[in-house]
NULUMKE-896558 format. One record per atom (N, C-alpha, C): residue number from 1; residue in one letter; atom name; x, y, z. Coordinates in nm, 4 decimals. Example, Ala and Ser with C-alpha at 12.3 -4.5 7.8 and 13.67 -1.06 7.14 Angstrom:
NULUMKE-896558
guro dodo bado east north up
1 A N 1.3190 -0.5690 0.7800
1 A CA 1.2300 -0.4500 0.7800
1 A C 1.3200 -0.3300 0.7800
2 S N 1.2850 -0.2250 0.7080
2 S CA 1.3670 -0.1060 0.7140
2 S C 1.2900 0.0030 0.7870
***
This chain:
NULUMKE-896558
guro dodo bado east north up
1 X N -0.6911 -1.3958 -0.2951
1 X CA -0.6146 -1.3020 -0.2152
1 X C -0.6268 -1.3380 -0.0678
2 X N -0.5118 -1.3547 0.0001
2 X CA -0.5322 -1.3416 0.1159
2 X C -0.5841 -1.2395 0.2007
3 X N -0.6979 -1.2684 0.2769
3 X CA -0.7199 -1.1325 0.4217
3 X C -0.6321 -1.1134 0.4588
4 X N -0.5877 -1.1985 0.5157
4 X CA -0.4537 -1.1322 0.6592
4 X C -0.3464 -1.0283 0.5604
5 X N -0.3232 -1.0342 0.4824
5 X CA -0.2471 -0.9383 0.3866
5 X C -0.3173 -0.8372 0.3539
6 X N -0.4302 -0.8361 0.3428
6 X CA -0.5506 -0.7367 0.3031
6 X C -0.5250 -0.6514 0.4031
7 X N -0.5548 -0.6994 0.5149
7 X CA -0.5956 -0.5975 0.6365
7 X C -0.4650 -0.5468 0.6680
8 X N -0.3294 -0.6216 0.6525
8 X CA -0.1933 -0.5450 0.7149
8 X C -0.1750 -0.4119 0.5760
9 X N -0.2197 -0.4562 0.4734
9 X CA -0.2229 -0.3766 0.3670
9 X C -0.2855 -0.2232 0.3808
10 X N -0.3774 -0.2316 0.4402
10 X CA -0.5114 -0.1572 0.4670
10 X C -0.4630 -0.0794 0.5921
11 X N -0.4428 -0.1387 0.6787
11 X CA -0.3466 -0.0589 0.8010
11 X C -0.2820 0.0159 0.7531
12 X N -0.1889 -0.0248 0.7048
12 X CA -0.0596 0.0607 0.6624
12 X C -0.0781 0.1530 0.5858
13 X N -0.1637 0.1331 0.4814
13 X CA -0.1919 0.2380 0.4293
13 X C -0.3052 0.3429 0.4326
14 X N -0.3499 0.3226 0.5610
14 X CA -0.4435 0.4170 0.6635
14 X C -0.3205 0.4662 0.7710
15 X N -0.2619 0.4233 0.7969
15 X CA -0.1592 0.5069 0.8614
15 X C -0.0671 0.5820 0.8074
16 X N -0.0397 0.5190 0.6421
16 X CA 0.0677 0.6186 0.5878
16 X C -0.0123 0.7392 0.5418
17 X N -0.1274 0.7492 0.5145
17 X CA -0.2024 0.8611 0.4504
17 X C -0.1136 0.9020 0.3449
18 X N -0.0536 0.8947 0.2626
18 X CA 0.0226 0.9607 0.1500
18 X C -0.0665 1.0485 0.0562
19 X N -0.1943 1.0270 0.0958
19 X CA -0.2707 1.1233 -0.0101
19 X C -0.3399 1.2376 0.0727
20 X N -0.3143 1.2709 0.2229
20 X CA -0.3756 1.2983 0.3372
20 X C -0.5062 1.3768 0.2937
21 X N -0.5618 1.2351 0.2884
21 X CA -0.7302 1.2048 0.2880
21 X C -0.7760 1.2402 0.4488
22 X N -0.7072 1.2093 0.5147
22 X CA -0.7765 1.1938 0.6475
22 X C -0.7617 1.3472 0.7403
23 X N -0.8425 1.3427 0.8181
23 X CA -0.9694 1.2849 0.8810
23 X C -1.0776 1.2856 0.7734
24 X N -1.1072 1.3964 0.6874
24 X CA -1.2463 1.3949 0.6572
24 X C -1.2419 1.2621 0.5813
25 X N -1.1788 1.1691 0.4937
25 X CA -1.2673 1.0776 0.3820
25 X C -1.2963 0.9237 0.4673
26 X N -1.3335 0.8498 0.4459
26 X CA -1.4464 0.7787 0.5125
26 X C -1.3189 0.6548 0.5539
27 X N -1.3437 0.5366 0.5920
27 X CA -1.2103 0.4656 0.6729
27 X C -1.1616 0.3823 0.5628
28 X N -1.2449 0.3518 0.4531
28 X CA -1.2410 0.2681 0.3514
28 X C -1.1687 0.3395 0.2037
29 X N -1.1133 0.4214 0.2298
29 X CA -1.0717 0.5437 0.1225
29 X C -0.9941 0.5014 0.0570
30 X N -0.9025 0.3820 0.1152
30 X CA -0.7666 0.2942 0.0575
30 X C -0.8098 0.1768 -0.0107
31 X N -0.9327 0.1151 0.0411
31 X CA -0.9655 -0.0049 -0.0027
31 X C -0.9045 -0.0661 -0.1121
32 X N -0.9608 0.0174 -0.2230
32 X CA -0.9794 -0.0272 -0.3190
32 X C -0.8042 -0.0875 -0.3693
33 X N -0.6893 0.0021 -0.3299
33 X CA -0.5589 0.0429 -0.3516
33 X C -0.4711 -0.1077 -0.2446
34 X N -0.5584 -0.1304 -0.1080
34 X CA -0.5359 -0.2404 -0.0431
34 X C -0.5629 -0.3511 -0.1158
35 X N -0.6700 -0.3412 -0.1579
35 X CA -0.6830 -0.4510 -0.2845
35 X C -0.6106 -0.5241 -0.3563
36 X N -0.5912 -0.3686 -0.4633
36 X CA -0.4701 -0.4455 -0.5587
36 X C -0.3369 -0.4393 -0.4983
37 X N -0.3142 -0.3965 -0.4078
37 X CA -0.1336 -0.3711 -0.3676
37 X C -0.1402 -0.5375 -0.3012
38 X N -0.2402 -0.6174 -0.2275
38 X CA -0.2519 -0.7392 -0.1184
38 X C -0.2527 -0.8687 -0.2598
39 X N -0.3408 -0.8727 -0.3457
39 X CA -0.3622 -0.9541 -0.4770
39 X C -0.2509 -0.9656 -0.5445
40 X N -0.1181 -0.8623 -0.5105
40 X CA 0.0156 -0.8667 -0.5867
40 X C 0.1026 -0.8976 -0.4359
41 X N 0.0884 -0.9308 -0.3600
41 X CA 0.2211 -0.9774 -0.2577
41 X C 0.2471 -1.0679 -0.2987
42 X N 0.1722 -1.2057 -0.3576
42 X CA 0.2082 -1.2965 -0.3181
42 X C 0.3478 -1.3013 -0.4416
43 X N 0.3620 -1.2206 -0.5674
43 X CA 0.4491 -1.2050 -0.6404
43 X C 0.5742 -1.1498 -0.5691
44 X N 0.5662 -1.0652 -0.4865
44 X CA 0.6811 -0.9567 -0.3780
44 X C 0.7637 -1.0923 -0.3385
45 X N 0.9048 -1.0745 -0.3660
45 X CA 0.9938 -1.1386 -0.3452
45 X C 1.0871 -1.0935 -0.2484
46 X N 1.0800 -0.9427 -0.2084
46 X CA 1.1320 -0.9025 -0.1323
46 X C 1.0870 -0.7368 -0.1311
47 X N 1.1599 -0.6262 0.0094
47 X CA 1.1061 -0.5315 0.0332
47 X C 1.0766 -0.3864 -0.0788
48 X N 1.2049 -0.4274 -0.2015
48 X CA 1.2168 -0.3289 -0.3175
48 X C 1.0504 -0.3774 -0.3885
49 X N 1.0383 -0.5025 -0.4460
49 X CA 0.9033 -0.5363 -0.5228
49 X C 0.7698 -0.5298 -0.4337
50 X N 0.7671 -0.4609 -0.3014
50 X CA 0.6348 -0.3990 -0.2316
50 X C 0.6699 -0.2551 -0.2743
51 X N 0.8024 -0.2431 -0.2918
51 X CA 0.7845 -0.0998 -0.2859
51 X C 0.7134 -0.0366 -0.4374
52 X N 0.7508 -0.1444 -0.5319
52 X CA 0.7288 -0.1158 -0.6292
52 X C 0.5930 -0.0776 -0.6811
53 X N 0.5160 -0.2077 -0.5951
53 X CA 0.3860 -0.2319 -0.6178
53 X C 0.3564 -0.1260 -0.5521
54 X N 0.3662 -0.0513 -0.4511
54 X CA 0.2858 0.0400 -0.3854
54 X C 0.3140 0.1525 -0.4901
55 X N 0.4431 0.1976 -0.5629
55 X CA 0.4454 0.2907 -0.6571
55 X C 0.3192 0.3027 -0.7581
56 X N 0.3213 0.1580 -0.8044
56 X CA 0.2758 0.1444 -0.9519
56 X C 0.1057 0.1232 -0.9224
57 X N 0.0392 0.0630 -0.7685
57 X CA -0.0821 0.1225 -0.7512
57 X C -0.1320 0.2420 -0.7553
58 X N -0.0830 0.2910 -0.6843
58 X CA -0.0731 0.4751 -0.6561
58 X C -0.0615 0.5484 -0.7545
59 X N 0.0066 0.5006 -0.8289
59 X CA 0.0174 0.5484 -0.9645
59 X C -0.0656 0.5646 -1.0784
60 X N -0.1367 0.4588 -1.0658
60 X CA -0.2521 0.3984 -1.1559
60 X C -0.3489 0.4810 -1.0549
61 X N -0.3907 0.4708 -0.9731
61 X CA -0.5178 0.5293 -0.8812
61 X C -0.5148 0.6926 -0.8864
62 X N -0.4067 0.7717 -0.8706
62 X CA -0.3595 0.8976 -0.8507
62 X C -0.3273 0.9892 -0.9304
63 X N -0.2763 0.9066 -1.0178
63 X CA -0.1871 0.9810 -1.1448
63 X C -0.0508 1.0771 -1.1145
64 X N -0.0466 1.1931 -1.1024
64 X CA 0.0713 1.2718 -1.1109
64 X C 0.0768 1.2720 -0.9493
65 X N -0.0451 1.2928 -0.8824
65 X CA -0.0621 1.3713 -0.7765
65 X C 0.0065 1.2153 -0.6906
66 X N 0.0130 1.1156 -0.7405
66 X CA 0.0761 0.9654 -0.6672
66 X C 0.2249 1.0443 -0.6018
67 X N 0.2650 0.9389 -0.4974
67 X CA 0.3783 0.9623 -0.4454
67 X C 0.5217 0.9257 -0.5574
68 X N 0.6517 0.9563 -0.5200
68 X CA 0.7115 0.9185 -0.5818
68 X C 0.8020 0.7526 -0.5502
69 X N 0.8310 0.6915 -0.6064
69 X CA 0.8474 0.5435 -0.5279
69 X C 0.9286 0.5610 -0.4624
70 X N 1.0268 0.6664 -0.4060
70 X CA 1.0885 0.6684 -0.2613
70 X C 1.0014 0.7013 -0.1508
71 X N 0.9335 0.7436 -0.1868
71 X CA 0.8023 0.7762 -0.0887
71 X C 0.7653 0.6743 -0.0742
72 X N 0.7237 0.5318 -0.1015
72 X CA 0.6814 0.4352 -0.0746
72 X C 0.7887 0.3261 0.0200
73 X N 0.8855 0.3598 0.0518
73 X CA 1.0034 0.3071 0.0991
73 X C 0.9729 0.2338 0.2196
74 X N 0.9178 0.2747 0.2986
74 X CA 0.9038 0.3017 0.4284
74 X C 0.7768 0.2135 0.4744
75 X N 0.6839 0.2189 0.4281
75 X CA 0.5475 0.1549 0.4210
75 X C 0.5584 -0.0059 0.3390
76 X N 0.6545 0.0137 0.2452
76 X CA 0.6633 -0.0877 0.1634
76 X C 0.7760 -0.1876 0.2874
77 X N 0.8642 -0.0897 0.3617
77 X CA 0.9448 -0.2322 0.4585
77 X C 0.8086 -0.2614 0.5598
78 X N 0.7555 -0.1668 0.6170
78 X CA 0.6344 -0.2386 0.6949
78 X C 0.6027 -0.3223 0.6833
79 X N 0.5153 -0.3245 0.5186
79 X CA 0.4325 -0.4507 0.5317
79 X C 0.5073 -0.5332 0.5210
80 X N 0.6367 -0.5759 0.4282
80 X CA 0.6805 -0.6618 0.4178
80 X C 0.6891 -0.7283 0.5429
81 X N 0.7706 -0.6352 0.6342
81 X CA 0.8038 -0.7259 0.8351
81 X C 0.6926 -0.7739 0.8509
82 X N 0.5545 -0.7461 0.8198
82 X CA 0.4329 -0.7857 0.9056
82 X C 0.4228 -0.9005 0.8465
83 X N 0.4351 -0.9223 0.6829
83 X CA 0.3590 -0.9931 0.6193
83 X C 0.4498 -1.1539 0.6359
84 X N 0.5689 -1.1111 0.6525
84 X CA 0.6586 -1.2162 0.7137
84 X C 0.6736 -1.2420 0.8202
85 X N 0.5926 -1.1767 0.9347
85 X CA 0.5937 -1.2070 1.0348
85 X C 0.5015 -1.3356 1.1109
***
């Protein structure tokens, strides 16, 4: 897995808070979710298959309480711009 994808991963999804963990849960709360969403870019062919992946992590991690994959829309063009940037 790449870092540099890790960490734009990890950003983003410390800024999107979709589970609004924050302030109280600790800075690393996404990690695990940065993980697997960064270990699957290199498959992302474009901004719909981040979005997907961010669904289908969240999904797996969250269960019902996960966002719905339009909810991931937005975060999913992020990383993509960064990760191509």
């Amino acid at each position: 897995m790449d870092d540099r994808h890790f960490r734009i991963v990890d950003r983003c999804l410390l800024d999107w808070d979709v589970m609004q963990l924050f302030p109280g849960a600790p800075q690393d709360e996404y990690a695990a979710e940065a993980y697997a969403i960064a270990a699957r870019l290199p498959d992302c062919r474009c901004e719909s298959d981040v979005q997907q992946c961010l669904y289908e992590v969240f999904a797996a991690a969250f269960g019902e309480l996960a966002p719905e994959r339009d909810a991931c829309k937005e975060t999913a063009e992020r990383i993509w711009a960064e990760i191509k940037a």
